[in-house]
C-alpha positions, 0 to 999 in steps of 0.5 A: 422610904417607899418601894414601888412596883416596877411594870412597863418601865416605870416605877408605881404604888399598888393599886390597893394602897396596901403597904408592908412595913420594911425592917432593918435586921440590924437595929430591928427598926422599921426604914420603909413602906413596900407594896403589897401588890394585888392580883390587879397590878400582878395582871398589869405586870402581864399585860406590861410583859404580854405586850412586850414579848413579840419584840423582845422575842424577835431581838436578835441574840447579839442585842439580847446579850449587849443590853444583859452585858450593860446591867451587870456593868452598871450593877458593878459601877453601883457597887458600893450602894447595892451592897450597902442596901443589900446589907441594910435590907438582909443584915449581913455584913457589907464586907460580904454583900459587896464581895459575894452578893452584888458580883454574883448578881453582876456575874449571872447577867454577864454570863447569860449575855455571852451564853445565849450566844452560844445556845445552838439548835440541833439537826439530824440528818436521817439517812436512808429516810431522806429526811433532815430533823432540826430543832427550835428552842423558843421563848416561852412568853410570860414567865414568874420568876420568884426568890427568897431574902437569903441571897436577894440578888444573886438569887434574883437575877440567877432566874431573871438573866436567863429568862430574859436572855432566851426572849422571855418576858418576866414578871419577878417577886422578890421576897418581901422581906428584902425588896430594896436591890430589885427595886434598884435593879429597876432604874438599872434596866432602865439605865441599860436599855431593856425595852419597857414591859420586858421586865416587871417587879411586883412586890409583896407577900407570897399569899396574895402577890406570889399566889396572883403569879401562880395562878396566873393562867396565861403565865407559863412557867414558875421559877422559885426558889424558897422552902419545900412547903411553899414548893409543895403549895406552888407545886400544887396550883402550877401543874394542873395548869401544865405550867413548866417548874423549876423549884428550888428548895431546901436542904439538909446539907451533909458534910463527911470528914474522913481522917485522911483529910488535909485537916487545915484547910478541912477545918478553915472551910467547914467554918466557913460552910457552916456559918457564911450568911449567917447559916442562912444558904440552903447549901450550908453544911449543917450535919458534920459527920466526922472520924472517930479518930480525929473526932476529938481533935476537930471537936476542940479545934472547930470550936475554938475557931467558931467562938472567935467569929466575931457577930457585929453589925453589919455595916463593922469590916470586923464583923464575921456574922451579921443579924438574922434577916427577921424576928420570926426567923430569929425566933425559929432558929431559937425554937430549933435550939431548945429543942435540941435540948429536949433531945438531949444534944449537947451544946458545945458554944453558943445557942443564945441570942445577943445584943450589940452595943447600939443596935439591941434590938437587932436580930442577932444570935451566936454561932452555935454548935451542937453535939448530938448522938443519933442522925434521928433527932429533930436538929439533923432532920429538919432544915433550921436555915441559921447559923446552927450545925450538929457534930457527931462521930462516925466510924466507917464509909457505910455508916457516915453514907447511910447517915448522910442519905438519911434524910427528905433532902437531897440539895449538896454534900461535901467530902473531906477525904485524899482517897480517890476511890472513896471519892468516887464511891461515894459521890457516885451514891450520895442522893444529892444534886451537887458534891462538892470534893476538898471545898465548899461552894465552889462554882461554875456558872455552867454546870447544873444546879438543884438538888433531889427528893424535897429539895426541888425539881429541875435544874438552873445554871448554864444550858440547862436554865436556858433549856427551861426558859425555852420550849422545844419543837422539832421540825422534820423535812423529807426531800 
């Protein structure tokens, strides 16, 4: 099947004739065609989304939020065949697509539909000046919103639905390896009501359709969320041109588990944190950092748990781990392991790629664990993005914090622990944007998202998404 570009409302090939092959990570095949669009249908898409923005700027609130309310009911009505496209494109189970992925999608529409609502202006009355200061927060006009493949739509309409709910017009990327839901989405905007032009999706590689969007002088703000080096590329073109930022990168998630723990419910969740999606979430725990004296009994208990995870096809309801989103990225992660090696880590399970029956040409590789002596080696320090994590022991709170800090990311970290000081020491001194306390990705839609260091600029969630899709300009009365 072919995946077309989605401008004004409408659905066309790339004005180039230039196509991507589409695999299925599950059997390693290819199932479709999507565009690799040009600077030309990336212009088509601002022209689309320029002609737009004055209406859809001037919507009033209520029509903004009732249109944004009816795509996340129609993603719910549609939700088995979003899952099922979303397990097909990205290869993870459909049991988790249709739990996680497609209601969070449903859930940032809605959210964003009730939040503009509430998104007030601030006045300040100057006394003794006799004057009065308001504030205005107006939509940008063009803005790029572009997502990765590890969670397509959750993350793809994390930055659509507030970009579109401030007034903005949006030209959107999804990642090229995993297209098929943002094309859907498109018959759903349609379906809701949302004016043509005022949403746009362009498909293809990141160095021609994903360069076109940030090096488009007329659009004014990129919202990405991917690795730190394309960060860092994106980065470099965007602030010269004084476009606003919010980046979203990597991380190298530590999780520090203290023998006060509720071990349980310790143990069942950092199973969890380290292998969800296939360890393909930038906010995995993949450095577990435990106490000396209850090492041992988490090194047998975690391992025992982690080799009855079951990988298996995607589509199987048994199926605890799904295939890697892509060959190269199997290849990478497979990279990382060797290297371990090298290194002298010890691999206590897993480490090798394997075949199921019917599918052996699918990307898929065992849960691995892997023992390391020293938080230097190449494992702890650079971002693998597969379900791949390191053990090792520490002995005191300044030991396990230094670790934990001792590295270019700063995206999450989880502590383990019943002690309420330790709790808010170290939470306090952390370099992360987000600390979880007893659990792992727990969310509220509200709070500030982002992280520090390589792991980003600016914050998405809640007001502050609306804060960045929106622009600030103070008017000051004297009477």
């Amino acid at each position: 099947m072919k995946i077309q570009n989605f401008i004004n409302g409408q659905f066309y090939d790339p004005i180039s004739n230039e196509w991507i092959d589409n695999y299925c990570p599950a059997s390693g095949e290819v199932y479709g065609k999507i565009p690799n669009a040009s600077k030309a249908d990336v212009e088509n898409a601002y022209i689309a989304a320029q002609s737009a923005f004055p209406s859809w700027s001037q919507t009033t609130l209520e029509e903004r939020s009732r249109i944004l309310i009816k795509i996340s009911e129609l993603l719910e009505a549609n939700l088995q065949q979003f899952a099922e496209a979303e397990s097909k494109d990205n290869g993870k189970p459909i049991s988790l697509a249709k739990s996680v992925d497609i209601p969070r999608a449903s859930s940032n529409f809605r959210f964003f539909g009730n939040a503009i609502t509430q998104f007030a202006s601030e006045s300040h009355d100057s006394i003794g000046q006799q004057a009065i200061n308001y504030t205005l927060r107006r939509p940008i006009g063009v803005v790029g919103c572009i997502s990765p493949w590890n969670l397509p739509l959750y993350l793809f309409t994390w930055k659509i639905a507030p970009a579109l709910a401030a007034g903005n017009c949006v030209v959107a990327k999804p990642s090229e390896v995993t297209p098929m839901t943002a094309c859907l989405l498109g018959n759903i905007c349609n379906e809701a009501g949302l004016p043509a032009g005022v949403l746009n999706i362009v498909h293809g590689l990141g160095s021609t359709t994903g360069q076109a969007i940030i090096e488009h002088p007329d659009i004014k703000a990129i919202s990405f969320t991917g690795g730190t080096k394309t960060g860092a590329h994106i980065a470099k073109i965007a602030a010269p041109m004084f476009k606003k930022l919010s980046l979203e990168l990597g991380g190298k998630n530590p999780n520090l588990i203290f023998a006060d723990c509720d071990y349980k419910d310790m143990l069942k969740t950092t199973v969890r944190s380290s292998f969800a999606n296939q360890g393909q979430i930038c906010l995995c725990g993949s450095r577990i950092f435990v106490e000396s004296s209850i090492y041992d009994t988490f090194k047998a208990d975690f391992i025992a748990q982690v080799k009855q995870l079951k990988v298996g096809h995607p589509s199987e309801t048994s199926t605890d781990i799904g295939a890697l989103v892509s060959e190269p990225h199997l290849d990478k992660v497979l990279q990382y392991i060797n290297t371990a090696k090298q290194e002298h880590g010890k691999i206590l399970c897993g480490g090798h790629r394997t075949i199921v029956k019917g599918y052996e040409n699918g990307y898929y590789l065992e849960p691995t664990v892997i023992e390391v002596d020293t938080n230097d080696c190449t494992i702890n320090q650079e971002e693998i993005f597969g379900p791949v994590v390191s053990i090792m022991p520490f002995n005191t709170e300044d030991e396990v914090l230094q670790m934990a800090n001792m590295v270019k990311y700063g995206l999450s970290a989880s502590i383990w622990t019943n002690d309420l000081k330790r709790t808010i020491r170290l939470s306090n001194q952390l370099q992360t944007g987000i600390v979880w306390v007893n659990t792992w990705m727990m969310r509220d839609l509200r709070t500030p998202f982002g992280g520090i260091k390589a792991s980003g600029i600016g914050r998405e969630g809640g007001f502050e998404a609306l804060r960045f899709f929106t622009e600030p300009k103070n008017v000051c009365i004297k009477y």
